[in-house]
MISEPA-387294 format. One line per 10 residues: number of its first residue (from 1); their letters; for each residue y, z, x of N, C-alpha, C. Coordinates in steps of 0.02 Angstrom, whole numbers, plus 32768, in hexadecimal, padded with zeros to 4 digits. Atoms other than C-alpha are relative to their C-alpha. Layout:
MISEPA-387294
NUM = A = Y,Z,X,Y,Z,X,Y,Z,X | ...
END
This chain:
MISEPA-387294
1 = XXXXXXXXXX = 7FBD,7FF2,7FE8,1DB4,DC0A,5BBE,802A,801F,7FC8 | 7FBE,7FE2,8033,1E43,DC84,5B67,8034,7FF9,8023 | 7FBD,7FF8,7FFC,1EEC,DC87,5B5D,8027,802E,7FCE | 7FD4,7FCA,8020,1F79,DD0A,5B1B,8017,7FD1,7FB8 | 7FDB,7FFD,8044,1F9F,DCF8,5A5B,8015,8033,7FED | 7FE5,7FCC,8011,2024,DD58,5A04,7FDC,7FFE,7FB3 | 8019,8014,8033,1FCA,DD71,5950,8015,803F,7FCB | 7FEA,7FCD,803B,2008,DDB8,58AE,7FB2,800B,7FCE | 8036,7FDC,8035,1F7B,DE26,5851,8007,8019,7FC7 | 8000,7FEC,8052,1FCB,DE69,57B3,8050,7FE9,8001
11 = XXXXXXXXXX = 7FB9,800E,7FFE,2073,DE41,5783,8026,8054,7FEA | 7FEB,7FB6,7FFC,20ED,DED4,57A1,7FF7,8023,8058 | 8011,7FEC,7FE0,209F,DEF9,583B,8020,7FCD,8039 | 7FEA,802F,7FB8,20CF,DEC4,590D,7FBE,7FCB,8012 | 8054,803C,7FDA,206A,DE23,595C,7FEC,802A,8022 | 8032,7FDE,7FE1,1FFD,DE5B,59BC,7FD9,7FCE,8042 | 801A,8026,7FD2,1FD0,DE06,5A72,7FB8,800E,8009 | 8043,8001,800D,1F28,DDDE,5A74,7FDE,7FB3,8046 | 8013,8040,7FE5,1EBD,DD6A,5ADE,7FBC,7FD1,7FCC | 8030,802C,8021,1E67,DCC8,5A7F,7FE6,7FC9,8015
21 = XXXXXXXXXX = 802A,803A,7FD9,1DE7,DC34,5AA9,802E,7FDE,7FF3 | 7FCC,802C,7FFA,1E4C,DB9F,5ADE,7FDF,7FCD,7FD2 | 8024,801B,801F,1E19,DB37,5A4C,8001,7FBE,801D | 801F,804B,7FD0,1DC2,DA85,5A6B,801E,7FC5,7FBB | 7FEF,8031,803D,1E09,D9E9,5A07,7FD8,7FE2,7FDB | 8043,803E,8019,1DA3,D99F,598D,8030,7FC8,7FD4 | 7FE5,8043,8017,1DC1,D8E9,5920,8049,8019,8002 | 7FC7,8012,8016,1E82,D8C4,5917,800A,802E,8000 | 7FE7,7FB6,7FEF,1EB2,D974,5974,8011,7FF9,8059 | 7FF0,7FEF,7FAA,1F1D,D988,5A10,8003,8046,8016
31 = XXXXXXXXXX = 8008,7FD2,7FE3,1F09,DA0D,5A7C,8041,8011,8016 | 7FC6,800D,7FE6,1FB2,DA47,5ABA,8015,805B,8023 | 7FE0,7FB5,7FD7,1FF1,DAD3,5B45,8049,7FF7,7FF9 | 7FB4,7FFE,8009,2085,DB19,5B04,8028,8002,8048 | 7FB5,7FEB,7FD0,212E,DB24,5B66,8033,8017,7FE0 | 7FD5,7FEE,8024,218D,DB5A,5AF2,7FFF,7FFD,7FB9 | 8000,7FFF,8031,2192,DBA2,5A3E,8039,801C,7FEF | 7FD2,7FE7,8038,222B,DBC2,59CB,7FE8,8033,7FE1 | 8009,7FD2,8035,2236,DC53,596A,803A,7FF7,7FBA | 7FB7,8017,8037,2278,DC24,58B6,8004,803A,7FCC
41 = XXXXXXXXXX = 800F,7FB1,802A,22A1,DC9F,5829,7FCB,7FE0,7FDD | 8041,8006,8022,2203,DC56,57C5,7FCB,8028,8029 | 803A,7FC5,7FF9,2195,DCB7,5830,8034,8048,7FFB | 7FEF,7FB7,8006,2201,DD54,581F,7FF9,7FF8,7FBE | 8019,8003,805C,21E0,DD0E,574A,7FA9,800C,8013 | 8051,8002,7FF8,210E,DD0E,578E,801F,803F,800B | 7FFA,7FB9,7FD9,2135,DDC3,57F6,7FF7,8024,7FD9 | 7FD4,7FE7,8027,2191,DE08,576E,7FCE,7FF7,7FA1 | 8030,7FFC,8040,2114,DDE5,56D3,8019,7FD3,7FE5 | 7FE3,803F,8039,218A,DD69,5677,7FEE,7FBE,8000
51 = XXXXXXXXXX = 803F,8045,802A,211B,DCC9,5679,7FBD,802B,7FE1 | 8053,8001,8020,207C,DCC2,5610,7FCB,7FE8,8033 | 8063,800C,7FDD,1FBC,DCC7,563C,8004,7FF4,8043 | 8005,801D,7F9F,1FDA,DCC0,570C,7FAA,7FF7,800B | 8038,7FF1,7FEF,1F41,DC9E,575E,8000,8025,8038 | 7FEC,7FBA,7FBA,1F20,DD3E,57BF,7FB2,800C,8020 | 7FC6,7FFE,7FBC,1F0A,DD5B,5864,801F,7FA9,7FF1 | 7FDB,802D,7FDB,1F93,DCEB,588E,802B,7FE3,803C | 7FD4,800B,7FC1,1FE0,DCA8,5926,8046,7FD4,7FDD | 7FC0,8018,8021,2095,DC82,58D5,8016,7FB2,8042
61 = XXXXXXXXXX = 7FC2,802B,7FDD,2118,DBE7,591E,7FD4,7FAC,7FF6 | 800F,8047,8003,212E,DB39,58FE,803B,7FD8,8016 | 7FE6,802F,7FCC,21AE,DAFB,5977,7FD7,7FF2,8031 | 8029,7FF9,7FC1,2140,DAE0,59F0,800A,7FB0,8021 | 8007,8042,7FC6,2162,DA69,5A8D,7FD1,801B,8042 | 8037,7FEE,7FC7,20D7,DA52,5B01,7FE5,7FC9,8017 | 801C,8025,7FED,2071,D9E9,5B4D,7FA0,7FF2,8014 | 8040,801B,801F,1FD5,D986,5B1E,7FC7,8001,8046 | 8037,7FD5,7FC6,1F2F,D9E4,5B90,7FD6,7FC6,7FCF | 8043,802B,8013,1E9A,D979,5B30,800C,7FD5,7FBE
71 = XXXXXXXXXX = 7FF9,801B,8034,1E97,D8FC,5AA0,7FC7,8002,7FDD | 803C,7FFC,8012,1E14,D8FE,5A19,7FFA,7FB5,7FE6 | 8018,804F,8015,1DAD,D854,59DB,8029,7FEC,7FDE | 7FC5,802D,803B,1E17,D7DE,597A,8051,800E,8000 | 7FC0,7FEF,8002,1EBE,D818,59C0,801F,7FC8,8014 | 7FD1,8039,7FE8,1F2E,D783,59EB,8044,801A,8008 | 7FC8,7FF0,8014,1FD1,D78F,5A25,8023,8033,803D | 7FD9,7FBF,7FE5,1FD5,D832,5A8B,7FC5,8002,8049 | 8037,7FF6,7FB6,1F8F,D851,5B51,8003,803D,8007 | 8017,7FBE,7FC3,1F61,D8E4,5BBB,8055,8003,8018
81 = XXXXXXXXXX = 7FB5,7FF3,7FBB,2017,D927,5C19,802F,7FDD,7FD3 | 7FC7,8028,8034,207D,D8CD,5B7D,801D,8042,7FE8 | 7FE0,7FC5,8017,20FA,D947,5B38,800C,7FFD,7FC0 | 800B,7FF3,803B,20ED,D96D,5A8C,8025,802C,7FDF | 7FEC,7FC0,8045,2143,D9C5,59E1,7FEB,8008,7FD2 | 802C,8002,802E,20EA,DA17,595F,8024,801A,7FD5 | 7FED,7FED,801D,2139,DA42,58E2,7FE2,8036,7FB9 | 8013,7FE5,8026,2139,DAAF,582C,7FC4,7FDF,7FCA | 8030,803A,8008,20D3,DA1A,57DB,7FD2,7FE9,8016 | 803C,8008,7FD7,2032,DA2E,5806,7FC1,7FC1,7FF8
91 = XXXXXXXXXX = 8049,8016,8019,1FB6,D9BB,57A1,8010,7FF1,7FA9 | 7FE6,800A,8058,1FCF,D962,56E8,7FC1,7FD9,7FF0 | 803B,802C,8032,1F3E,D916,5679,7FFA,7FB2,8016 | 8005,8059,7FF3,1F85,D864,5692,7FEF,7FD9,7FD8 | 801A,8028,803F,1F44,D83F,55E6,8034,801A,7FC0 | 7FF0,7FE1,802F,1FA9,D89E,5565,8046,7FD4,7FF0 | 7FC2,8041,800A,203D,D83E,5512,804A,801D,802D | 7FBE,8001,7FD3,20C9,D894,5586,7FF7,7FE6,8040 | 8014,8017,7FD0,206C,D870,561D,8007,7FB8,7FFD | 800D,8038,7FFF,205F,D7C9,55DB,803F,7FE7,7FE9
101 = XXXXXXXXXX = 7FB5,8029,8002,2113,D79C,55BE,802B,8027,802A | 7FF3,7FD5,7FCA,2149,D7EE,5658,8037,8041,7FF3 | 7FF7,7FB9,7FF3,2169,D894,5629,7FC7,8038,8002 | 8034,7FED,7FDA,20E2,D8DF,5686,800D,805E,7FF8 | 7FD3,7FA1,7FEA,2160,D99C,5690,7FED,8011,7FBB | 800C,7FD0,8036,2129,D9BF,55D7,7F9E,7FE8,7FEA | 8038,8005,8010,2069,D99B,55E4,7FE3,8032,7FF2 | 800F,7FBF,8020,2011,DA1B,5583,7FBB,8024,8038 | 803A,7FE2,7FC9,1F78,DA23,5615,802A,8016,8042 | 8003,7FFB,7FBE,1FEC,DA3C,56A1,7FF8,802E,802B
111 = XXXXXXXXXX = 8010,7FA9,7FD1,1FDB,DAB3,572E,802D,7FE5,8031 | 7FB9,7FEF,7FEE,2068,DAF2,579F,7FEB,801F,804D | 8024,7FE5,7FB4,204F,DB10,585D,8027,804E,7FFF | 7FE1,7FCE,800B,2072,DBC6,586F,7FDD,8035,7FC1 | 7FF6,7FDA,8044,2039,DBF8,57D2,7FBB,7FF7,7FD0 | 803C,8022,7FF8,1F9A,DB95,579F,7FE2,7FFA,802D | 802D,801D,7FCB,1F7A,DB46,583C,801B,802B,8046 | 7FE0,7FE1,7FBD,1F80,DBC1,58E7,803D,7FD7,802B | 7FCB,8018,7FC5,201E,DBA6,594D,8012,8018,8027 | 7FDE,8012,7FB9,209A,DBAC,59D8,800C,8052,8015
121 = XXXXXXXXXX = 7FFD,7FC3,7FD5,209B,DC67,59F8,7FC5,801D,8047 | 8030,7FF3,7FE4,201F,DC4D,5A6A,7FEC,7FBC,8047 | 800E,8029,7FCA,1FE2,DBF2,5B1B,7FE5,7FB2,7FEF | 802A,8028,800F,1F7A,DB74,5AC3,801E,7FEF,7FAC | 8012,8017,805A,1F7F,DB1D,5A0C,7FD7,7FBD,7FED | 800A,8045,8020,1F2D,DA8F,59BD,801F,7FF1,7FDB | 7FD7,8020,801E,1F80,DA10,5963,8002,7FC5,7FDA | 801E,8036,802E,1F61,D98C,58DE,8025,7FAB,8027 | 7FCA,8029,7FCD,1FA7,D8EF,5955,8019,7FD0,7FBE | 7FC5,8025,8033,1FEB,D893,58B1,803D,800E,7FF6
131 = XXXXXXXXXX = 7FD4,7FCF,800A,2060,D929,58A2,8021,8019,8032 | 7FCC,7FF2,7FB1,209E,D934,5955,802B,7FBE,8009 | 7FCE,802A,8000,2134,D8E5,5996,8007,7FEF,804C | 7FFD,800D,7FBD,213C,D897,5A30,8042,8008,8033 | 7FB6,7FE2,7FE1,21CF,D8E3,5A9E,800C,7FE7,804F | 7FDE,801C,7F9E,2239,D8BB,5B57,7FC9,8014,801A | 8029,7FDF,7FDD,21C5,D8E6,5BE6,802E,801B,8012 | 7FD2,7FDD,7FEC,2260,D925,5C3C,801E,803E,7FD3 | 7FD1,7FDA,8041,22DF,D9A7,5BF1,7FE3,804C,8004 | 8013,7FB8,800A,22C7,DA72,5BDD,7FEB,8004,7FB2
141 = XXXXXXXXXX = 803D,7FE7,804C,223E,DA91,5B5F,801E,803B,7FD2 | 7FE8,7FDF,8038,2292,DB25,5B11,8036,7FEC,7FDF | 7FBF,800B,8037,232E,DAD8,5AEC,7FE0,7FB6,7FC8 | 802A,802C,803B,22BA,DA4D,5A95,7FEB,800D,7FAA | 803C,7FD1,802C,2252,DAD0,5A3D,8035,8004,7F9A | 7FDD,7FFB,8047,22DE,DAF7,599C,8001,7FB8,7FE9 | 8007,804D,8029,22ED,DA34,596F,7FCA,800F,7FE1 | 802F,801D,802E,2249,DA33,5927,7FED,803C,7FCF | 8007,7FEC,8055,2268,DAAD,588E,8062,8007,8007 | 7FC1,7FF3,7FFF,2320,DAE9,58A3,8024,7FBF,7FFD
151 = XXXXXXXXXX = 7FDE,8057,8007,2358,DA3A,58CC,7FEA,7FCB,7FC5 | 801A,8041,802E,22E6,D9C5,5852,800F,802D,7FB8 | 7FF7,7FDA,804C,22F9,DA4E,57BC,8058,7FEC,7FF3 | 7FCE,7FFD,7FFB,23BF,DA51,57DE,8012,7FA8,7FE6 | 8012,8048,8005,23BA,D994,57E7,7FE4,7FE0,7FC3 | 800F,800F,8054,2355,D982,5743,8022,8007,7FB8 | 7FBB,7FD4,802E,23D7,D9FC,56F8,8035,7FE2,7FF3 | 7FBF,8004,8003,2459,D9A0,5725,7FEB,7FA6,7FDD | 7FFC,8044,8018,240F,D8F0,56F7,8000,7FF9,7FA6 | 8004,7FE9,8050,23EE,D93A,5637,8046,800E,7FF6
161 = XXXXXXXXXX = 7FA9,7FE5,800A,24B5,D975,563B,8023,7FA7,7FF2 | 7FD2,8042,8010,24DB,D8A0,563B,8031,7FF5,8048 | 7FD5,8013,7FE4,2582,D86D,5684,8032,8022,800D | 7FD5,7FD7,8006,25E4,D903,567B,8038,7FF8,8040 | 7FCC,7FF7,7FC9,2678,D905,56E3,801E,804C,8016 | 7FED,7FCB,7FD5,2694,D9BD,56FE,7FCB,8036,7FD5 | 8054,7FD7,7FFD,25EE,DA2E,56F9,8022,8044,7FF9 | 8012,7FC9,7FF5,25E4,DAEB,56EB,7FB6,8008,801E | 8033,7FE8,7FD7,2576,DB3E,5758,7FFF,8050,7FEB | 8011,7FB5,7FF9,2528,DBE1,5723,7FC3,801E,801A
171 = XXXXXXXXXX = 8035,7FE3,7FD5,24DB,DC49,579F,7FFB,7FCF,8035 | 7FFA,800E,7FC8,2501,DC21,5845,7FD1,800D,8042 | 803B,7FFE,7FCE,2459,DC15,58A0,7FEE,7FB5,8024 | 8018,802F,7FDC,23E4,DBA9,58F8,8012,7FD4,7FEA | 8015,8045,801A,23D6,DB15,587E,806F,8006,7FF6 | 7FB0,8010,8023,24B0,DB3D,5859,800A,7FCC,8043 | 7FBF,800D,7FBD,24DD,DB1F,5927,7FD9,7FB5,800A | 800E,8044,7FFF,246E,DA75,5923,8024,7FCE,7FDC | 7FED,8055,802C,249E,DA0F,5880,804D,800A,8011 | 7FA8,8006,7FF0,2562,DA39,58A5,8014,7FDC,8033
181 = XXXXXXXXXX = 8004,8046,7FE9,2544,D9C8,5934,7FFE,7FC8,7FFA | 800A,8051,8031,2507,D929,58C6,8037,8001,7FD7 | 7FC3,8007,8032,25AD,D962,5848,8027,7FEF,8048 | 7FC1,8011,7FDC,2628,D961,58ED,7FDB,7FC3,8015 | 8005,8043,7FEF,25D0,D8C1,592B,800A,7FD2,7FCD | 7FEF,803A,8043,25CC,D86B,5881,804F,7FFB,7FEC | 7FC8,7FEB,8019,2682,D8A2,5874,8002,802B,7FC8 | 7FE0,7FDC,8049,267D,D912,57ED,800F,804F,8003 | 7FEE,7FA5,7FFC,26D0,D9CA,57BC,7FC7,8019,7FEE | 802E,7FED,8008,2663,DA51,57C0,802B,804B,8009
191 = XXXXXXXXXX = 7FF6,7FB6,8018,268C,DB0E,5775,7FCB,8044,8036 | 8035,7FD0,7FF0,2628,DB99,57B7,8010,803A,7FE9 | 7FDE,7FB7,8024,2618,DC4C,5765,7FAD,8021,8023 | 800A,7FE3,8005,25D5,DCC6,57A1,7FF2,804C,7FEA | 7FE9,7FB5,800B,2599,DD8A,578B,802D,8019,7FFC | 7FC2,7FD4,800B,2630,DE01,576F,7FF4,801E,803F | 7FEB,7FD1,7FD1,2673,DE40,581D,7FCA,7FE1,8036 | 802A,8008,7FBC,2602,DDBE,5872,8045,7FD8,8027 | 7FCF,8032,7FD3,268B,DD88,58F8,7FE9,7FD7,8033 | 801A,8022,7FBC,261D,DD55,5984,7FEB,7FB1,7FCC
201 = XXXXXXXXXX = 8020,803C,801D,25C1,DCCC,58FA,8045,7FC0,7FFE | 7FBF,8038,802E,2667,DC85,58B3,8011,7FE2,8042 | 7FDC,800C,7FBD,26BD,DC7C,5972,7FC4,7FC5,8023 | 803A,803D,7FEC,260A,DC15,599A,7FFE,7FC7,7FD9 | 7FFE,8039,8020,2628,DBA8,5902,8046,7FCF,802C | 7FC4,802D,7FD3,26D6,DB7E,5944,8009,7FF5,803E | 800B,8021,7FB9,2696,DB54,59EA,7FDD,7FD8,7FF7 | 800F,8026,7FF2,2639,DAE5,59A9,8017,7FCA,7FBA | 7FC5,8040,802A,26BD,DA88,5948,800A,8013,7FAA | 7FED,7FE1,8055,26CF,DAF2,588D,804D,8001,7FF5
211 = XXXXXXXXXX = 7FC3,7FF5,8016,2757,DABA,5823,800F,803A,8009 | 7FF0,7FC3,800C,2765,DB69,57E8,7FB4,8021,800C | 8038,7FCE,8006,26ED,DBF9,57FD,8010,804D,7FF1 | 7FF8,7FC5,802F,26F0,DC9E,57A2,7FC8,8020,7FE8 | 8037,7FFC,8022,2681,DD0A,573C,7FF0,7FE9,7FB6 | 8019,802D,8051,261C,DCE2,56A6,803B,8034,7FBE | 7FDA,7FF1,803F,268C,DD49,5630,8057,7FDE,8007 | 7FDC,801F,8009,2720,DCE1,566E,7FFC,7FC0,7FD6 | 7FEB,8051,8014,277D,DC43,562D,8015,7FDA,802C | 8006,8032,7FC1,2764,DBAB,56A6,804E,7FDF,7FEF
221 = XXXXXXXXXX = 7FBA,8021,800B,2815,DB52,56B4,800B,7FBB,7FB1 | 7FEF,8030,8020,27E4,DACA,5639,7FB3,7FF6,7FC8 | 8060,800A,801A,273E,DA9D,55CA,7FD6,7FD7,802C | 8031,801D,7FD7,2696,DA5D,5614,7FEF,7FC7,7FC7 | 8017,8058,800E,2654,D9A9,55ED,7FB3,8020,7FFB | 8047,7FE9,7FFE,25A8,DA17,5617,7FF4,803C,8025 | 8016,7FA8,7FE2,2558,DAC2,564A,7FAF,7FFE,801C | 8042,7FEB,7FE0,24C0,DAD5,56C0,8003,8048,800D | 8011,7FB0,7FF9,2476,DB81,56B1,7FBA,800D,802B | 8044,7FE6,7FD0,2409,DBC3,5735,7FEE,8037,8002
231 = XXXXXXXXXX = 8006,7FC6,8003,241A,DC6F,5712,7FDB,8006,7FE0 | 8037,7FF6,8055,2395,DCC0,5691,8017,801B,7FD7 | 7FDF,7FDE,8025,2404,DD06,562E,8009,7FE2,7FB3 | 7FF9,8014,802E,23FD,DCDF,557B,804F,7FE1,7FD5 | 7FC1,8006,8007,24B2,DD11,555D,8025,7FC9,8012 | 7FD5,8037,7FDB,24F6,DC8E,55D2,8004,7FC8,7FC2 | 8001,8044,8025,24D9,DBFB,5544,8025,8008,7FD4 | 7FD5,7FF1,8031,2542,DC4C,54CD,806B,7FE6,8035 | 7FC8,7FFD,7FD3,25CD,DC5B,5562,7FFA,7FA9,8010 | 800D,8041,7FF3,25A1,DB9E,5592,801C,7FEB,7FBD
241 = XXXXXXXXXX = 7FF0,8013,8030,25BA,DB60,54E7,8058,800D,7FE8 | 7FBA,7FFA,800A,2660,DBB4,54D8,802A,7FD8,8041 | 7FD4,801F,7FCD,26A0,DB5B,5567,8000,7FC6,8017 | 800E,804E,8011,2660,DAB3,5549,801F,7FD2,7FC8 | 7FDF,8043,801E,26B7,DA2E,550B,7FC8,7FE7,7FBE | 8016,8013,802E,2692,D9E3,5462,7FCB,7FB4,801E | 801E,803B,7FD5,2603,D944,5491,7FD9,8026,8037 | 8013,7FDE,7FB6,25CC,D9BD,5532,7FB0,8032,7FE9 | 804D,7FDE,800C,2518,DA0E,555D,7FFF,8021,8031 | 8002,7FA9,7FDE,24E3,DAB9,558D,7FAE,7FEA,8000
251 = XXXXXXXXXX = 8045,8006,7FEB,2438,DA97,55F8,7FE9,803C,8022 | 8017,7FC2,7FEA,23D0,DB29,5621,7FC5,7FE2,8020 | 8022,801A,7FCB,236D,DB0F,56B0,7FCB,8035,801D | 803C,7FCB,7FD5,22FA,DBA7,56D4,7FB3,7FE6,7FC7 | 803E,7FF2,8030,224C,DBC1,5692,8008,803D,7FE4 | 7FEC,7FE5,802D,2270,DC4C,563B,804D,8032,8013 | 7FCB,7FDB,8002,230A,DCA6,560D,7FF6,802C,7FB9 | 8007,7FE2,803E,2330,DD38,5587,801F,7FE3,7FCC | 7FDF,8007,8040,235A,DD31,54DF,8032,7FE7,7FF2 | 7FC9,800B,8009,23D1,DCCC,549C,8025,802C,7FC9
261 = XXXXXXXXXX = 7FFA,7FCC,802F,243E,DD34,5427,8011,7FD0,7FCC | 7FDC,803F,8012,2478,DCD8,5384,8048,8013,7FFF | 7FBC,8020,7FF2,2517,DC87,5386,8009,7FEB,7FAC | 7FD0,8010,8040,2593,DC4E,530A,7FE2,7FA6,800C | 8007,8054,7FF9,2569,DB90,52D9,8041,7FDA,8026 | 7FE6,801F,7FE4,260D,DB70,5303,8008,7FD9,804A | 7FF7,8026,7F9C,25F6,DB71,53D2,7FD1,7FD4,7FE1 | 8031,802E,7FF8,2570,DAFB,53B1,801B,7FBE,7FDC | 7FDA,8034,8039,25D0,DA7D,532D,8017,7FDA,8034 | 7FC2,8022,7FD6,2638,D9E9,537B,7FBE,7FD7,803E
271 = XXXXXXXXXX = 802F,8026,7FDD,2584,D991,53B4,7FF2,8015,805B | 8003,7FD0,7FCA,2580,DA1A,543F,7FA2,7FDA,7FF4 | 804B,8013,7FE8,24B9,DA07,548F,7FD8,804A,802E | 802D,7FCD,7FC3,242E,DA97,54E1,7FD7,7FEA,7FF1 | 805D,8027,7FE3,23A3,DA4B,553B,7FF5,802A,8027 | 801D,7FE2,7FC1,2342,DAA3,55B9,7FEA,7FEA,801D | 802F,8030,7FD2,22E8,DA57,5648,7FAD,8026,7FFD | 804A,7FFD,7FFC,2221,DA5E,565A,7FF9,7FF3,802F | 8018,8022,7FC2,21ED,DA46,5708,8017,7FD6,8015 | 7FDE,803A,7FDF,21F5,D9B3,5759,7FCF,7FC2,7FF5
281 = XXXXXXXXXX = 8013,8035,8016,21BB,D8FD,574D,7FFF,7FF9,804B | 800E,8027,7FC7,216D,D8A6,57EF,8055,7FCB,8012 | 7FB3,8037,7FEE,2209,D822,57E0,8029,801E,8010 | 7FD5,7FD7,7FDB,2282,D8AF,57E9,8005,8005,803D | 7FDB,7FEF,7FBE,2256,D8E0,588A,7FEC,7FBC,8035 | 7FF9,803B,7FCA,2252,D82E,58CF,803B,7FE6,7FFA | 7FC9,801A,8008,22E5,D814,5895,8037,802E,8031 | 7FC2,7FDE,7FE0,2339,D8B4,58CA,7FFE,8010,804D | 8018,7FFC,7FBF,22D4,D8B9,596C,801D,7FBD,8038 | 7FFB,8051,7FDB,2321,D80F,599A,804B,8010,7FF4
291 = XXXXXXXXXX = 7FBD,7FE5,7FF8,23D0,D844,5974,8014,8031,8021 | 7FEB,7FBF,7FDC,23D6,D8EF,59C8,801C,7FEA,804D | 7FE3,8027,7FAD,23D5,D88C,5A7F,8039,7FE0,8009 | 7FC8,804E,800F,245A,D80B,5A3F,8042,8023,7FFC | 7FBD,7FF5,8014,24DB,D88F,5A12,802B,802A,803E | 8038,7FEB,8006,24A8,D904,5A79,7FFC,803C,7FF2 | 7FFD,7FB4,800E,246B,D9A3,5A35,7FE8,802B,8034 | 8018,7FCA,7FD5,2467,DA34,5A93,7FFE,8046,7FE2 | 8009,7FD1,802C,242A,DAD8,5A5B,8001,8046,8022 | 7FE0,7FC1,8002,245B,DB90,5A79,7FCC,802C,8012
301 = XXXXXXXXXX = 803B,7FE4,801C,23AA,DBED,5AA2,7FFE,8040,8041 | 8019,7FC3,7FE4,2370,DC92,5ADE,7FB8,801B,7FFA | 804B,800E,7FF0,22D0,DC97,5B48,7FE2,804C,7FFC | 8036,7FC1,8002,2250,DD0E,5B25,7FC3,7FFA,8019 | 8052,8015,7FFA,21A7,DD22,5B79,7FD9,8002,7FA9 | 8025,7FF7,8046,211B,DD11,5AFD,7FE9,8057,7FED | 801D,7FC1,7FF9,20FA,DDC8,5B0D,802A,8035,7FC3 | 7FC0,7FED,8016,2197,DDFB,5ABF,802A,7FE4,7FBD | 7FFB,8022,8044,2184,DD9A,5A23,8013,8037,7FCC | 7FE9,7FCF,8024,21A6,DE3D,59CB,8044,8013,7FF3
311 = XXXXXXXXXX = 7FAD,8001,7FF9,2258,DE4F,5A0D,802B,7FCE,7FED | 7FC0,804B,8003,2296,DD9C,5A01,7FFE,8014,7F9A | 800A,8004,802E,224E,DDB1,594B,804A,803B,7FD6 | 7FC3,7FDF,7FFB,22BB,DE55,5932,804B,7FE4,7FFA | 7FB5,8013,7FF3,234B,DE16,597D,8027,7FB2,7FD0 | 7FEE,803B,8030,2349,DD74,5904,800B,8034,7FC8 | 7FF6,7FEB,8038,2343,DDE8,5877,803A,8021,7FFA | 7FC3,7FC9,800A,23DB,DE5D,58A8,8039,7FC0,8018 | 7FD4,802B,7FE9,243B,DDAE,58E1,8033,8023,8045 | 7FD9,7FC5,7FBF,244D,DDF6,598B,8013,7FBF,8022
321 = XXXXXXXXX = 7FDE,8059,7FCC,2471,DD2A,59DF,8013,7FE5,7FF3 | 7FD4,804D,801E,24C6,DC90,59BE,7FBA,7FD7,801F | 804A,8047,7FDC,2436,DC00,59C1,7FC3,8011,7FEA | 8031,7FC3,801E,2396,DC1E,59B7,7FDC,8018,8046 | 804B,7FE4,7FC0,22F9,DC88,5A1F,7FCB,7FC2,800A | 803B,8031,7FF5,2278,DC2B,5A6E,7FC7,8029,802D | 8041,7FED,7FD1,21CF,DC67,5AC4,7FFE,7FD7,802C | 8003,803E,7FD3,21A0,DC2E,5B57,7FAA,8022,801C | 803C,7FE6,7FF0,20DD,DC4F,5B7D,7FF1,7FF7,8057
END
């Protein structure tokens, strides 16, 4: 039996629809028919050449909500017709000392669905069932689909930022229009900056509750307590730092971004902080997967067949939506 995969062959180049064997589960591997894959900018970083060593061909995406077609030996936990999320966190050693004091997101063996391990651009995927997340049966699968990188990355971002009471947000995408939900439910202010002359982004922040929103070469009404950067922009951390409060942290949240430029010691003086996030940790998304229902999040998405994985891809890169794209196979 085949099914339609979208698969990236060189980086630089368009996926390419293809038909592939529906793979069979073996030990501690679920089988899973998508319903829906996210498109995040990390595969437009795979697309686009800017990660290292891909394994090529690839079938990009690691939002993936679907539901569990066969289980392999030794799976506990997960049935046939169960609805499932797989996320960017594909597979960790389980022996290495981060794995073993649960930080699993900086294991030096890991592999990354999407990117390592075939993913969600496609009818079919397998799936390591340690590393899946068990989701509603009910509910619309694409608006699911961004929680499990946009949401748990955002979420990680924001749990490394502390206690901050009024956030910057740079780069007003997928993972921005989620965690600004957990800041207005937790009560707290939240900045947003956008591009220069983006009006549609800012007017979407302040619909969904932005103290202020502006662009990144503005000055926010007051200093930040903390700065989540989602953009890849190197520059932004310099601009973050200037607009952070003495005590306050500038978290960069992509997998890669450019160059930072240097800076004067001073922005950094005054026990200022830049961390970046690494993936994600299994606990994360049980944690954030168990809060999203409670608050509740709802997410912003624009359906694409799987065919058309080329366009949604595009249109993430020229920030043609508010929210994010999702496939739908």
């Amino acid at each position: 039996m085949q099914a339609r995969a979208m698969i990236l062959d060189r980086p630089g180049t368009p996926l390419r629809l293809t038909a592939l064997p529906v793979p069979q589960p073996d030990a501690g591997t679920v089988l899973v028919r998508v319903e829906a894959c996210g498109v995040c900018r990390t595969d437009l970083h795979l697309v686009d050449g800017e990660l290292p060593d891909p394994i090529l061909p690839m079938v990009p995406g690691h939002e993936i909500v679907g539901r569990v077609v066969a289980v392999g030996s030794g799976v506990t936990g997960f049935r046939a017709g169960q609805r499932v999320g797989v996320p960017w966190l594909g597979w960790t050693c389980g022996n290495c000392r981060f794995c073993l004091s649960g930080r699993e997101n900086l294991c030096d063996e890991a592999r990354f669905t999407g990117y390592q391990i075939p993913g969600g651009y496609a009818e079919y995927t397998l799936a390591d069932a340690r590393y899946c997340f068990p989701l509603p049966d009910d509910g619309d699968a694409a608006a699911l689909a961004p929680l499990l990188c946009a949401g748990l990355i955002g979420y990680r971002a924001l749990t490394l930022a502390g206690s901050a009471d009024r956030v910057g947000i740079y780069g007003f995408g997928a993972a921005a229009h989620i965690i600004v939900q957990v800041l207005r439910h937790q009560g707290r202010e939240f900045y947003a900056f956008t591009r220069p002359h983006d009006t549609a982004s800012q007017a979407f922040a302040r619909q969904l509750g932005a103290a202020w929103a502006g662009a990144t070469d503005q000055m926010p009404p007051g200093k930040l307590d903390a700065a989540l950067i989602f953009a890849p922009a190197g520059p932004l951390v310099l601009a973050a730092l200037g607009h952070t409060d003495k005590g306050g942290c500038v978290v960069c949240a992509g997998i890669h971004m450019s160059d930072l430029p240097s800076f004067p010691y001073a922005l950094l003086w005054g026990e200022r902080q830049i961390r970046s996030v690494a993936n994600l940790t299994r606990r994360d998304g049980d944690e954030f997967l168990a809060l999203a229902p409670a608050i509740p999040i709802t997410t912003e998405v624009h359906r694409f067949p799987l065919e058309q994985a080329n366009t949604a891809l595009d249109q993430l890169r020229r920030g043609a939506f508010q929210g994010a794209a999702v496939l739908i196979p």
